[in-house]
mmCIF entry with sequence, helices, sheets and N, C-alpha, C, O atoms, coordinates in Angstrom:
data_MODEL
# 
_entry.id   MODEL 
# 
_entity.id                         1 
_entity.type                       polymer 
_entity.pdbx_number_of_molecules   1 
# 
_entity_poly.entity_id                      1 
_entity_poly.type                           'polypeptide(L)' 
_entity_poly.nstd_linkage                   no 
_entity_poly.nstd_monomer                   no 
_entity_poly.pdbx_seq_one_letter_code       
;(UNK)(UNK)(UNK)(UNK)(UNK)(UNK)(UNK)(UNK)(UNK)(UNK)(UNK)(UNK)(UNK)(UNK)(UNK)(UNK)
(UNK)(UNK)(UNK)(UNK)(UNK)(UNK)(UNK)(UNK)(UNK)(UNK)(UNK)(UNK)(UNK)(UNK)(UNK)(UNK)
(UNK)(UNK)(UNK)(UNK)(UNK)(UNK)(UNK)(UNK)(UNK)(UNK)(UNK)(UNK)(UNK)(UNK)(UNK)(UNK)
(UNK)(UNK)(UNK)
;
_entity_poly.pdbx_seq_one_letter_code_can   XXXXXXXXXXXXXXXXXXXXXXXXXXXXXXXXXXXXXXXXXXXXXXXXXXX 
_entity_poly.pdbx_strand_id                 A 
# 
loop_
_entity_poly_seq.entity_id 
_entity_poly_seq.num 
_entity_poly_seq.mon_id 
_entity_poly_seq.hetero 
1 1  UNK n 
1 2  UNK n 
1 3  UNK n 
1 4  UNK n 
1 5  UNK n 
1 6  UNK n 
1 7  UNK n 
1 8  UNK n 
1 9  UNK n 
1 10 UNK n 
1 11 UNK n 
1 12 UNK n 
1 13 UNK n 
1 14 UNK n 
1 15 UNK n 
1 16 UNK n 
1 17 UNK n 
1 18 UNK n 
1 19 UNK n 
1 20 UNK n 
1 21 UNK n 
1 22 UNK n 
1 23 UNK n 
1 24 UNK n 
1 25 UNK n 
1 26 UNK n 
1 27 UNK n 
1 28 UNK n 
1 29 UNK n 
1 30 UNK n 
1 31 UNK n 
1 32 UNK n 
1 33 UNK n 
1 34 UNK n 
1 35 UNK n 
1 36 UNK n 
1 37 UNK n 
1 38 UNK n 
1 39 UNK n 
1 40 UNK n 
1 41 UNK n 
1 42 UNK n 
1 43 UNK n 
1 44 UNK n 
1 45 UNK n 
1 46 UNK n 
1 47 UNK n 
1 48 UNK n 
1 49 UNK n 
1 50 UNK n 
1 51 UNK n 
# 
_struct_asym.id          A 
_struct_asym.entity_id   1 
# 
_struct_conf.conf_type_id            HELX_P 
_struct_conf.id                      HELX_P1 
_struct_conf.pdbx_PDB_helix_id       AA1 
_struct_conf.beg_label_comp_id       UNK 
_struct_conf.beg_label_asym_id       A 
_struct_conf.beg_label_seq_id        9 
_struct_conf.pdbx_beg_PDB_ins_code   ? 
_struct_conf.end_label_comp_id       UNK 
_struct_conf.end_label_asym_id       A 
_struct_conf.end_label_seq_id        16 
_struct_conf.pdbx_end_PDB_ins_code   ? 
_struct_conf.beg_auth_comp_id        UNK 
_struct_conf.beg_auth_asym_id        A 
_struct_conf.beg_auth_seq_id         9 
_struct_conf.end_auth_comp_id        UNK 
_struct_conf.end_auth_asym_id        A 
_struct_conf.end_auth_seq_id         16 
_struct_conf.pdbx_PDB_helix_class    1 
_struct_conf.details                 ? 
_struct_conf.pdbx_PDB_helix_length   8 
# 
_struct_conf_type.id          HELX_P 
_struct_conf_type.criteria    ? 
_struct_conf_type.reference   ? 
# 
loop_
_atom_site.group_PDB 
_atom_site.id 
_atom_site.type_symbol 
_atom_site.label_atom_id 
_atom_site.label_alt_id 
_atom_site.label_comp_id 
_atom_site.label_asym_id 
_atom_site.label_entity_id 
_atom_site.label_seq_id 
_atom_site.pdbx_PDB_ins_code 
_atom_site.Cartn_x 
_atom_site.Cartn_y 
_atom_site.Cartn_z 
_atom_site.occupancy 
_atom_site.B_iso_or_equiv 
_atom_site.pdbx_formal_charge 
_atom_site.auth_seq_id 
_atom_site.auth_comp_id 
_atom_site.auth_asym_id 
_atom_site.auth_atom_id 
_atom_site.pdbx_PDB_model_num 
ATOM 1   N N  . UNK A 1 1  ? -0.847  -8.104  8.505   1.00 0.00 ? 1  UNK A N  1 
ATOM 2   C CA . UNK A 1 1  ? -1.755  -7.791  7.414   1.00 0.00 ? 1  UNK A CA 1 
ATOM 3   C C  . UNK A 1 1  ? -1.789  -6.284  7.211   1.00 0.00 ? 1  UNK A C  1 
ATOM 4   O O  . UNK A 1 1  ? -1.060  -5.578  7.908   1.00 0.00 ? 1  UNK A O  1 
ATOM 5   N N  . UNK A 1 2  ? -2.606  -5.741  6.282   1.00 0.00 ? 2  UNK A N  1 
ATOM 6   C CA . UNK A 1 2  ? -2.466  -4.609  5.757   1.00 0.00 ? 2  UNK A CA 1 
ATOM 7   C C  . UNK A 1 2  ? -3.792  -4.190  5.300   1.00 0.00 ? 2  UNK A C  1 
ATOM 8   O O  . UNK A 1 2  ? -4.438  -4.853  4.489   1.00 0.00 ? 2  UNK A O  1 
ATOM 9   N N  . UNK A 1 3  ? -4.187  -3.130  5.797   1.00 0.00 ? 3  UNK A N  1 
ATOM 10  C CA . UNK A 1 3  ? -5.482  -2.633  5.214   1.00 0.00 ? 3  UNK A CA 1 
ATOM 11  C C  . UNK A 1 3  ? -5.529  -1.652  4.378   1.00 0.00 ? 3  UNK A C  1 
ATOM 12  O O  . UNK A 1 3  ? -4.870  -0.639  4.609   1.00 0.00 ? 3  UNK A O  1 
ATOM 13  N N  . UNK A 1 4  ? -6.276  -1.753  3.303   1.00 0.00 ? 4  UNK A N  1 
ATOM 14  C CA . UNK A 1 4  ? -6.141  -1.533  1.857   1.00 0.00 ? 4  UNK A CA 1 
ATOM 15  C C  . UNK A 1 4  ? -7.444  -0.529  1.313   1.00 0.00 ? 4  UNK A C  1 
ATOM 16  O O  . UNK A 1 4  ? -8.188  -0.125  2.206   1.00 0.00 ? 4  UNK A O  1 
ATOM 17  N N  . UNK A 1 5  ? -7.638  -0.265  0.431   1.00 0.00 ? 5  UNK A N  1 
ATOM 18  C CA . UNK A 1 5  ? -8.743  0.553   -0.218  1.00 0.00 ? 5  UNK A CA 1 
ATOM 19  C C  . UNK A 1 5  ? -10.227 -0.511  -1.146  1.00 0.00 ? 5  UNK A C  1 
ATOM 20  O O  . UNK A 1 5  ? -11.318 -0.369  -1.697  1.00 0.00 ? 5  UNK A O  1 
ATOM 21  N N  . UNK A 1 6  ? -9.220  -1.530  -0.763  1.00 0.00 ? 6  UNK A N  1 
ATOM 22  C CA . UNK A 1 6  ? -10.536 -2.217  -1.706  1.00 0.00 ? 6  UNK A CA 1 
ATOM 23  C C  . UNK A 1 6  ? -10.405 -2.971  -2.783  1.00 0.00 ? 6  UNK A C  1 
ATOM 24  O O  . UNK A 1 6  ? -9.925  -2.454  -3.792  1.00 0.00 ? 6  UNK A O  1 
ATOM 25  N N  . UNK A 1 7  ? -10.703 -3.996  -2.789  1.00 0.00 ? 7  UNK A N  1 
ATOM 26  C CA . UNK A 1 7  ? -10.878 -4.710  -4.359  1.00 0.00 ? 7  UNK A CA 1 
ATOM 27  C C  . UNK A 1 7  ? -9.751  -5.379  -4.855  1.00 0.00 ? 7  UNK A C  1 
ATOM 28  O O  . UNK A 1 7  ? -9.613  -5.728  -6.027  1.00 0.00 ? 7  UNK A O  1 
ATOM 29  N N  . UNK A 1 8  ? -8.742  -5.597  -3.715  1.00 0.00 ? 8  UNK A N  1 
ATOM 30  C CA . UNK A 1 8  ? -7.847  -6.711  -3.588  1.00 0.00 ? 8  UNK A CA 1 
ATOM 31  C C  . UNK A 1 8  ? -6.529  -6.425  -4.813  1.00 0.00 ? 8  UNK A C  1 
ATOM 32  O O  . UNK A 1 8  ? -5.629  -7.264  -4.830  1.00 0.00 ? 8  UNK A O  1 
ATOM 33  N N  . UNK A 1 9  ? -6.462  -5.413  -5.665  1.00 0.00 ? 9  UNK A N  1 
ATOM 34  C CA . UNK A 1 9  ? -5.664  -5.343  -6.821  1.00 0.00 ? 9  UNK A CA 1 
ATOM 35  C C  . UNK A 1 9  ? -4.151  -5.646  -6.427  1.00 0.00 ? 9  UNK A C  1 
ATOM 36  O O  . UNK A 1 9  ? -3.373  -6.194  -7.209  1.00 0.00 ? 9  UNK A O  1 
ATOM 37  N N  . UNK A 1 10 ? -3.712  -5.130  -4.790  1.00 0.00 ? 10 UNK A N  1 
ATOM 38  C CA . UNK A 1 10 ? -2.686  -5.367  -4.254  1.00 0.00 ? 10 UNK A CA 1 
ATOM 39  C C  . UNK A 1 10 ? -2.233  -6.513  -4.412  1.00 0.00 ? 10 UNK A C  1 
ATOM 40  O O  . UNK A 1 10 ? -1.154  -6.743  -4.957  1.00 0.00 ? 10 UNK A O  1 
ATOM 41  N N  . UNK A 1 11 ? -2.881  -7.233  -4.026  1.00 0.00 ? 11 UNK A N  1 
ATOM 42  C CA . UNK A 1 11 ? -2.736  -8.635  -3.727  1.00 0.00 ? 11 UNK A CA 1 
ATOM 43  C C  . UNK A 1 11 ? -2.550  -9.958  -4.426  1.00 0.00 ? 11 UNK A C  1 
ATOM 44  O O  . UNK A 1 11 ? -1.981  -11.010 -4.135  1.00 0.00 ? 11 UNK A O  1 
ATOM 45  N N  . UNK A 1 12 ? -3.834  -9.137  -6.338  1.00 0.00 ? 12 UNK A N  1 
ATOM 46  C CA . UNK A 1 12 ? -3.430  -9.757  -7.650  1.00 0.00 ? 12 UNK A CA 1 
ATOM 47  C C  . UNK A 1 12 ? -2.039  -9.462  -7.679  1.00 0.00 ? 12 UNK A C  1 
ATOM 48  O O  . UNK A 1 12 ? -1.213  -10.367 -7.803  1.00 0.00 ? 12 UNK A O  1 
ATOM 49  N N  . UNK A 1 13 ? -1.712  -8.257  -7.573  1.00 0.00 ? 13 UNK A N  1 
ATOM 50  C CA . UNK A 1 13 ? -0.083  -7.782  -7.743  1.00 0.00 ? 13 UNK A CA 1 
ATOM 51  C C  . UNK A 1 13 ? 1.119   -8.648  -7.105  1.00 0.00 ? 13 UNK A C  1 
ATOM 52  O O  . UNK A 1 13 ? 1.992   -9.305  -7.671  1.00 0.00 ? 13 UNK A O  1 
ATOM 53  N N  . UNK A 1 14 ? 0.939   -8.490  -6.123  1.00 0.00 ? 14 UNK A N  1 
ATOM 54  C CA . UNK A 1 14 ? 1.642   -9.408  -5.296  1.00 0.00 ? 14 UNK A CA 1 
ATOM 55  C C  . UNK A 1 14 ? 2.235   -11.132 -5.767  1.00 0.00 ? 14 UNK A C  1 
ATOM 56  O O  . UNK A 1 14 ? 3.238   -11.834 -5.639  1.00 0.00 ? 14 UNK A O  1 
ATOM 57  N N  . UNK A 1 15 ? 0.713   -11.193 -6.432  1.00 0.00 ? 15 UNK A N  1 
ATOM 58  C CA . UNK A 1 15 ? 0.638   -12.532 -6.680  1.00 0.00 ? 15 UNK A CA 1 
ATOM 59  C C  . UNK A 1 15 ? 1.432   -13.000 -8.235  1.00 0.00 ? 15 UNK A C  1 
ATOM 60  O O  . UNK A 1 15 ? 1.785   -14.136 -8.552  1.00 0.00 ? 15 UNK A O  1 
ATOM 61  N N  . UNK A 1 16 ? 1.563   -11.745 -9.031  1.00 0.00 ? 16 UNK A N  1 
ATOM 62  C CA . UNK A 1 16 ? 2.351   -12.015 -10.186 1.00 0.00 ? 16 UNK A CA 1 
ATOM 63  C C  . UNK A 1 16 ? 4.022   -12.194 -10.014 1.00 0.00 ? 16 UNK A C  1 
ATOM 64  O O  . UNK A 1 16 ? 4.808   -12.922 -10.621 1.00 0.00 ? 16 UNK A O  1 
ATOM 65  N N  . UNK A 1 17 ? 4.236   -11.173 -8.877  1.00 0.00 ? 17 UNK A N  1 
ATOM 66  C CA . UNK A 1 17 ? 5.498   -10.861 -8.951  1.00 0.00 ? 17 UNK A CA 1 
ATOM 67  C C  . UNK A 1 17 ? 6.307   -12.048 -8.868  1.00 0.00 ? 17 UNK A C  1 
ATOM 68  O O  . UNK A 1 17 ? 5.647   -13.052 -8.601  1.00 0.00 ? 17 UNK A O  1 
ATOM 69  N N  . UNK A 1 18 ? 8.155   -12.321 -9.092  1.00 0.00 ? 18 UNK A N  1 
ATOM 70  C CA . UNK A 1 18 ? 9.141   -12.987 -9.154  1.00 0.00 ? 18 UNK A CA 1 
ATOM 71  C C  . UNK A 1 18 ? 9.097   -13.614 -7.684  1.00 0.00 ? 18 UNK A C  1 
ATOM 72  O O  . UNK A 1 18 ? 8.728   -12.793 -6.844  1.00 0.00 ? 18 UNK A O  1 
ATOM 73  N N  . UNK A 1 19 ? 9.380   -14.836 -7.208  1.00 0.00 ? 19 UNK A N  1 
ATOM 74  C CA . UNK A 1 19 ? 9.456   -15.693 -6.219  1.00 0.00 ? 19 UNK A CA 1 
ATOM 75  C C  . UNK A 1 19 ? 10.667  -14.628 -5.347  1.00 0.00 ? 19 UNK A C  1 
ATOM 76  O O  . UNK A 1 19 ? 10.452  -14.112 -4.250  1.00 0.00 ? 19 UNK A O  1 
ATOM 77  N N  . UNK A 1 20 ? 11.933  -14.482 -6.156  1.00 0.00 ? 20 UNK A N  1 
ATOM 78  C CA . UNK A 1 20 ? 12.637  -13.680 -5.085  1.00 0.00 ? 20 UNK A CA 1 
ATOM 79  C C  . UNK A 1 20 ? 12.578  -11.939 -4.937  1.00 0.00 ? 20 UNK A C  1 
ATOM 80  O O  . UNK A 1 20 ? 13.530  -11.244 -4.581  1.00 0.00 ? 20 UNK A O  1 
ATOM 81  N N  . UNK A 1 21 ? 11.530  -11.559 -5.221  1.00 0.00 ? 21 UNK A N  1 
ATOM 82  C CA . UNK A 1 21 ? 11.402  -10.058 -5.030  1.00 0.00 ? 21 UNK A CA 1 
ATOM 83  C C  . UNK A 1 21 ? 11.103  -9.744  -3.914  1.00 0.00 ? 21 UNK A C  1 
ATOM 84  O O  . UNK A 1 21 ? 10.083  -10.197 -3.395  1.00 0.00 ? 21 UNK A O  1 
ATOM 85  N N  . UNK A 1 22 ? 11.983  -8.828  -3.228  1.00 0.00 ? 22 UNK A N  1 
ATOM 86  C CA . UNK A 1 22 ? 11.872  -8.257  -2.021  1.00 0.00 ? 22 UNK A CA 1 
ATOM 87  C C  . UNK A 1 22 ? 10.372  -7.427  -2.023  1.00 0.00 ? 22 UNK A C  1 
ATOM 88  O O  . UNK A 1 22 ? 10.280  -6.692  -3.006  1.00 0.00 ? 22 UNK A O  1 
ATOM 89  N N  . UNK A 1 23 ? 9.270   -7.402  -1.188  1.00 0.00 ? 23 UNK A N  1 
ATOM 90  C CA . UNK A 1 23 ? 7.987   -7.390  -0.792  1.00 0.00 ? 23 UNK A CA 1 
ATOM 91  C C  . UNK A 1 23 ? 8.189   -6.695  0.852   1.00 0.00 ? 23 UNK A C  1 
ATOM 92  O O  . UNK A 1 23 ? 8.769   -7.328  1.734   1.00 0.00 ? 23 UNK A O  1 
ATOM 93  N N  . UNK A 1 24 ? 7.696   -5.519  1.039   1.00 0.00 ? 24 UNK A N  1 
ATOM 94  C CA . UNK A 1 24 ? 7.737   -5.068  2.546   1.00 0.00 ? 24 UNK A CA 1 
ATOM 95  C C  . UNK A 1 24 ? 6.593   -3.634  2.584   1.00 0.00 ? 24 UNK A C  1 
ATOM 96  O O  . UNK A 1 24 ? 5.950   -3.231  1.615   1.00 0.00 ? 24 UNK A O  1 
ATOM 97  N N  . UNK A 1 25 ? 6.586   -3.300  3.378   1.00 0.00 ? 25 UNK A N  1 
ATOM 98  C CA . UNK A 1 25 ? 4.942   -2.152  3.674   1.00 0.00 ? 25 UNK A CA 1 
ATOM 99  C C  . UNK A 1 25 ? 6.257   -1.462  4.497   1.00 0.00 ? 25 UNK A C  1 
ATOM 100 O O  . UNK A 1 25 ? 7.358   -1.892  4.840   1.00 0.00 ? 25 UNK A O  1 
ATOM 101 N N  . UNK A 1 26 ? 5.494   -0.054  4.640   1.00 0.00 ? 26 UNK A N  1 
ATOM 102 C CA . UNK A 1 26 ? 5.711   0.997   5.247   1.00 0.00 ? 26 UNK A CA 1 
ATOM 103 C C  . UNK A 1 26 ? 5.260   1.948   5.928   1.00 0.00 ? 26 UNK A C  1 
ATOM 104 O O  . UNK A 1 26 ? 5.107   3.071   5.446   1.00 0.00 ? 26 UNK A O  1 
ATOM 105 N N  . UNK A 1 27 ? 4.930   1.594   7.363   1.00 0.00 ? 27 UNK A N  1 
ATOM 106 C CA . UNK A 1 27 ? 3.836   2.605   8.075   1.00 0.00 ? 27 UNK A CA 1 
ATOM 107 C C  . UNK A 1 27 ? 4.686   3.247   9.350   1.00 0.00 ? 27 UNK A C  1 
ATOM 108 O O  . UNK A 1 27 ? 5.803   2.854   9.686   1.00 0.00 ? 27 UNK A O  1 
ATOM 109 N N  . UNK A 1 28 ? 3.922   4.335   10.007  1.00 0.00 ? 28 UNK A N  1 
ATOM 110 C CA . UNK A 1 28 ? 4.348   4.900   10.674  1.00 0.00 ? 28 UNK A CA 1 
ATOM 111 C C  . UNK A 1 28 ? 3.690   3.630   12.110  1.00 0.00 ? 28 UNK A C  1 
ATOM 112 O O  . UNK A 1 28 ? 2.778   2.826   11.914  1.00 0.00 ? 28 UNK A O  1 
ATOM 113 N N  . UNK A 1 29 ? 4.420   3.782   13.392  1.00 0.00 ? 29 UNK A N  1 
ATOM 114 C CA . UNK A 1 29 ? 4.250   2.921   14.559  1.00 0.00 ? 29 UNK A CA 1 
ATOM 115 C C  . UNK A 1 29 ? 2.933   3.221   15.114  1.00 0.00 ? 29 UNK A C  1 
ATOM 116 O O  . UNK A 1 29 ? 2.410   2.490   15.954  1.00 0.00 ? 29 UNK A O  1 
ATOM 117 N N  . UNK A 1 30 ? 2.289   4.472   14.581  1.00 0.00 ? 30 UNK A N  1 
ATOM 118 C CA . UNK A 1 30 ? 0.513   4.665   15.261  1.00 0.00 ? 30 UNK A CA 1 
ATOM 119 C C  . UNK A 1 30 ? 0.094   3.588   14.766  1.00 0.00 ? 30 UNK A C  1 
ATOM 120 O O  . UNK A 1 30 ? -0.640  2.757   15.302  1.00 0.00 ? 30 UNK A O  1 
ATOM 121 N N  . UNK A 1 31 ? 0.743   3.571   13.291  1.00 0.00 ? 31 UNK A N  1 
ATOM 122 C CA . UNK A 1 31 ? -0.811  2.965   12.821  1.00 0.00 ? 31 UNK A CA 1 
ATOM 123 C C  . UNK A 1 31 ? -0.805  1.304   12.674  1.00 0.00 ? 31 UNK A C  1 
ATOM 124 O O  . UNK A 1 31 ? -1.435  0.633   11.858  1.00 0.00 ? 31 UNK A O  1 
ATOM 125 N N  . UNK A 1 32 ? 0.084   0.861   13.698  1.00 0.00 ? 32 UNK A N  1 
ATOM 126 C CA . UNK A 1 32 ? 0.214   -0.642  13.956  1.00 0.00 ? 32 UNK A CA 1 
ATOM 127 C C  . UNK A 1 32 ? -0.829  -0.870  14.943  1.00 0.00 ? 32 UNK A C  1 
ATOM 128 O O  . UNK A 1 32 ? -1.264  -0.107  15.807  1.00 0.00 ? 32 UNK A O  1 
ATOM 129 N N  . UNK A 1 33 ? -1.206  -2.286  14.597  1.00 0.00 ? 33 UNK A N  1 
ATOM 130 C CA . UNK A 1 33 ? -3.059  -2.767  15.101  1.00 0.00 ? 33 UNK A CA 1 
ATOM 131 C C  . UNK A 1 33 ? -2.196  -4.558  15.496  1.00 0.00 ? 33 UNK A C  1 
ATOM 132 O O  . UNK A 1 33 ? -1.147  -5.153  15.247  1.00 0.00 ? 33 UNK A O  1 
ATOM 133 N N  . UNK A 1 34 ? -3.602  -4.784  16.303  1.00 0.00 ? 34 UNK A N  1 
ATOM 134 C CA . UNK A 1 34 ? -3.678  -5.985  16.823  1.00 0.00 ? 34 UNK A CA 1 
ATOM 135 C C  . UNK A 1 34 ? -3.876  -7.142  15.219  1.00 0.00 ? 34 UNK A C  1 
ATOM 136 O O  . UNK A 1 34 ? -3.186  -8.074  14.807  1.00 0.00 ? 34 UNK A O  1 
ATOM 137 N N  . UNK A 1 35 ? -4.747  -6.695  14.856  1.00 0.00 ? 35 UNK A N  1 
ATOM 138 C CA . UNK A 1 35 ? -5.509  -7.500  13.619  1.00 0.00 ? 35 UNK A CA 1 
ATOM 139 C C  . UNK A 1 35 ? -6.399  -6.088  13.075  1.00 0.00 ? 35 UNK A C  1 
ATOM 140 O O  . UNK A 1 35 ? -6.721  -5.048  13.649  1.00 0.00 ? 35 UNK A O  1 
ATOM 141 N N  . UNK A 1 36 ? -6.586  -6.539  11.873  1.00 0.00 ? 36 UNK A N  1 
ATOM 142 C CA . UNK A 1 36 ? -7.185  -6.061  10.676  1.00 0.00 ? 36 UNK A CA 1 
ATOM 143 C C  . UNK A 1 36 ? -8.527  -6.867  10.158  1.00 0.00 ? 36 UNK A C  1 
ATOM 144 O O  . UNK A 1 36 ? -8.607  -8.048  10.495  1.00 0.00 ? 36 UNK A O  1 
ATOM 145 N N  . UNK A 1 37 ? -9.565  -6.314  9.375   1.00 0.00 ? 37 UNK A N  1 
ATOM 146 C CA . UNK A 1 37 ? -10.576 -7.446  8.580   1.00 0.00 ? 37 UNK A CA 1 
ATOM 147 C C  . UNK A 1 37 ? -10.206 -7.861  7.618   1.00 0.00 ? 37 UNK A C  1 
ATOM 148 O O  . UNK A 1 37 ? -10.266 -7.047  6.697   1.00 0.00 ? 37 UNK A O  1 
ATOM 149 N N  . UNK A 1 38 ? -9.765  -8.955  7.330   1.00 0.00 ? 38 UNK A N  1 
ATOM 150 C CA . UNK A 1 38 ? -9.432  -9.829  6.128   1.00 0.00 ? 38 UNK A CA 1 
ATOM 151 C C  . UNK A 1 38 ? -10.576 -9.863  5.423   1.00 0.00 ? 38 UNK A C  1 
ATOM 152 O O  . UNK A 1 38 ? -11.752 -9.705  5.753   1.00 0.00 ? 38 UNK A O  1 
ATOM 153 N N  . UNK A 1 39 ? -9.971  -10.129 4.251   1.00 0.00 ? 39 UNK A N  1 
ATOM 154 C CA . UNK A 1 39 ? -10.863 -11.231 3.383   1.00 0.00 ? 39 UNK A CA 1 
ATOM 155 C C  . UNK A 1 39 ? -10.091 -12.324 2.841   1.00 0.00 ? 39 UNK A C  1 
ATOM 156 O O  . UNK A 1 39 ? -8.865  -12.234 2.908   1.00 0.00 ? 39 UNK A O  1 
ATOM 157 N N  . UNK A 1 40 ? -10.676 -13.456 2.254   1.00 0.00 ? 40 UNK A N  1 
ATOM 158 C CA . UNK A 1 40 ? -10.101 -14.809 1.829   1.00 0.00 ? 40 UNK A CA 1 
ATOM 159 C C  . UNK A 1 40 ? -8.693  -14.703 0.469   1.00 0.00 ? 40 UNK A C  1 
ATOM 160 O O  . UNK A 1 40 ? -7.817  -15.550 0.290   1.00 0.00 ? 40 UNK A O  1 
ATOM 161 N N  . UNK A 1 41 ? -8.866  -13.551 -0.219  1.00 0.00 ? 41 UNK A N  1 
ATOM 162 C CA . UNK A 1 41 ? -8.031  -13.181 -1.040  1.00 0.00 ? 41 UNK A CA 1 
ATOM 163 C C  . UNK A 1 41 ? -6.728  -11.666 -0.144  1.00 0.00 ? 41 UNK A C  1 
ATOM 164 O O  . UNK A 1 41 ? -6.087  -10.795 -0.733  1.00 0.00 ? 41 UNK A O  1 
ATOM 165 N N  . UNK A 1 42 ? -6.760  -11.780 0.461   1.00 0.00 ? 42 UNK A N  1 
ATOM 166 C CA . UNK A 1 42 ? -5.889  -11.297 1.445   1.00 0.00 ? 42 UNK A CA 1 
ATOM 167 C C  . UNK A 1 42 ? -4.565  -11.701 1.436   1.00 0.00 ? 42 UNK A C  1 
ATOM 168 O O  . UNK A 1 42 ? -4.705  -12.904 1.655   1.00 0.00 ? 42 UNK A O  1 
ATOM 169 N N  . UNK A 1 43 ? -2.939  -11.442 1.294   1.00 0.00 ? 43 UNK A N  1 
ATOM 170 C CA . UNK A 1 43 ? -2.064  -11.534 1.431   1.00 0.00 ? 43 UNK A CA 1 
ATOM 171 C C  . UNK A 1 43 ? -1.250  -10.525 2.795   1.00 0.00 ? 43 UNK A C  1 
ATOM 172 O O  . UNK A 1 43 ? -1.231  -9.311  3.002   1.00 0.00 ? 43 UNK A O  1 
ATOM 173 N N  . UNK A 1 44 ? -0.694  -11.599 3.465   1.00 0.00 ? 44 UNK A N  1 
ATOM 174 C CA . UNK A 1 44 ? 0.282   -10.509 4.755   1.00 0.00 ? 44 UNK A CA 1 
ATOM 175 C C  . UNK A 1 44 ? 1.209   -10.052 3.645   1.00 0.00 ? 44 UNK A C  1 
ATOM 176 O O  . UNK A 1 44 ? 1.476   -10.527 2.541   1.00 0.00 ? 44 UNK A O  1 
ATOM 177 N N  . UNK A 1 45 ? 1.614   -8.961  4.311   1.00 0.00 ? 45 UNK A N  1 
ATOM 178 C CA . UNK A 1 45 ? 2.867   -8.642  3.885   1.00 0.00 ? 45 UNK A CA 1 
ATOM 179 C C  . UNK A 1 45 ? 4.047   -9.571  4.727   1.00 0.00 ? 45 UNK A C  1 
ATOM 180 O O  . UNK A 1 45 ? 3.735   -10.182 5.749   1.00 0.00 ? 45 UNK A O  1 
ATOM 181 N N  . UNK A 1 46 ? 5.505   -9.601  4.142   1.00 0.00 ? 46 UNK A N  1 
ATOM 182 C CA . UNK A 1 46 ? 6.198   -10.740 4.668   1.00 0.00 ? 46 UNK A CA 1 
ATOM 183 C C  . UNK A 1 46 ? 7.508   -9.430  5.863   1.00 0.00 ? 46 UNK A C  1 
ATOM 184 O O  . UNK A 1 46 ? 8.197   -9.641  6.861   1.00 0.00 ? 46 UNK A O  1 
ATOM 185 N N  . UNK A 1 47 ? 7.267   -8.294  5.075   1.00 0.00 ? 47 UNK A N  1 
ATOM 186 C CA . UNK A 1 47 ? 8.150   -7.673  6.561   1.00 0.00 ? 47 UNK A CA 1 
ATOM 187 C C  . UNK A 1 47 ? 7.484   -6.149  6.341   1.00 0.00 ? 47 UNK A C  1 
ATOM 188 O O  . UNK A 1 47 ? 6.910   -5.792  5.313   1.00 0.00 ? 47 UNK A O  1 
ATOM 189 N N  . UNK A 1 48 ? 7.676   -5.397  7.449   1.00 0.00 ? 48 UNK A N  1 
ATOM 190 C CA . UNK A 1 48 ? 7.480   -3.926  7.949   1.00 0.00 ? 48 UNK A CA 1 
ATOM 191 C C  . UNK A 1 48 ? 8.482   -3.406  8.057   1.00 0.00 ? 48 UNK A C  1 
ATOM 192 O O  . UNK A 1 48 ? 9.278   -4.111  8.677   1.00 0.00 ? 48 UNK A O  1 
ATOM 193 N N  . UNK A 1 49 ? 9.070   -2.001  7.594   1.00 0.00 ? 49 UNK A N  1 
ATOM 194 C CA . UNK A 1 49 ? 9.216   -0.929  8.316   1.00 0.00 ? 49 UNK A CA 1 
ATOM 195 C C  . UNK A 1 49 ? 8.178   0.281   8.894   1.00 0.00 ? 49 UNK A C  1 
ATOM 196 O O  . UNK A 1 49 ? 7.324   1.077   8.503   1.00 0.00 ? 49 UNK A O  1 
ATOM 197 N N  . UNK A 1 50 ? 8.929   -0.197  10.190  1.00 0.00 ? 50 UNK A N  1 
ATOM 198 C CA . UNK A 1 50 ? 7.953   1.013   11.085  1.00 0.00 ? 50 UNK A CA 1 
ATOM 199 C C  . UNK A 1 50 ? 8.645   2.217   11.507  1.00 0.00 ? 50 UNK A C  1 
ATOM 200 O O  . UNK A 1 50 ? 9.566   1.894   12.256  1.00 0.00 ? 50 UNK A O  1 
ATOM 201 N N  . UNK A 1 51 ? 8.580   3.497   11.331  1.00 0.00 ? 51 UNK A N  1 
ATOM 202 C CA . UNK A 1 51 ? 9.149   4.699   11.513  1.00 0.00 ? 51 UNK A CA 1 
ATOM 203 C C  . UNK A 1 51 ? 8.649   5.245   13.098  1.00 0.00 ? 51 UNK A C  1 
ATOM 204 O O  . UNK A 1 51 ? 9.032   6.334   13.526  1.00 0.00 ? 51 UNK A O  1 
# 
């Protein structure tokens, strides 16, 4: 999962895009966590690069 600024717009986004569009996040290895606070409109991301 991925923690965000708020108000889920990511996630509308996410939700429009093409079935085969490549989808991935990009963080540095600090800032990898056990778990995050969800909410019910929440999407994982489907892969990471971690630097």
């Amino acid at each position: 999962m991925r923690l965000g600024y708020g108000g889920g717009n990511y996630d509308r986004f996410l939700r429009e895009l093409r079935s085969d569009a490549v989808v991935c996040g990009i963080a540095f290895q600090e800032q990898e966590v056990e778990a995050v606070p969800t909410e019910p409109h929440d999407l994982a991301l489907p892969k990471i690069i971690v630097a």
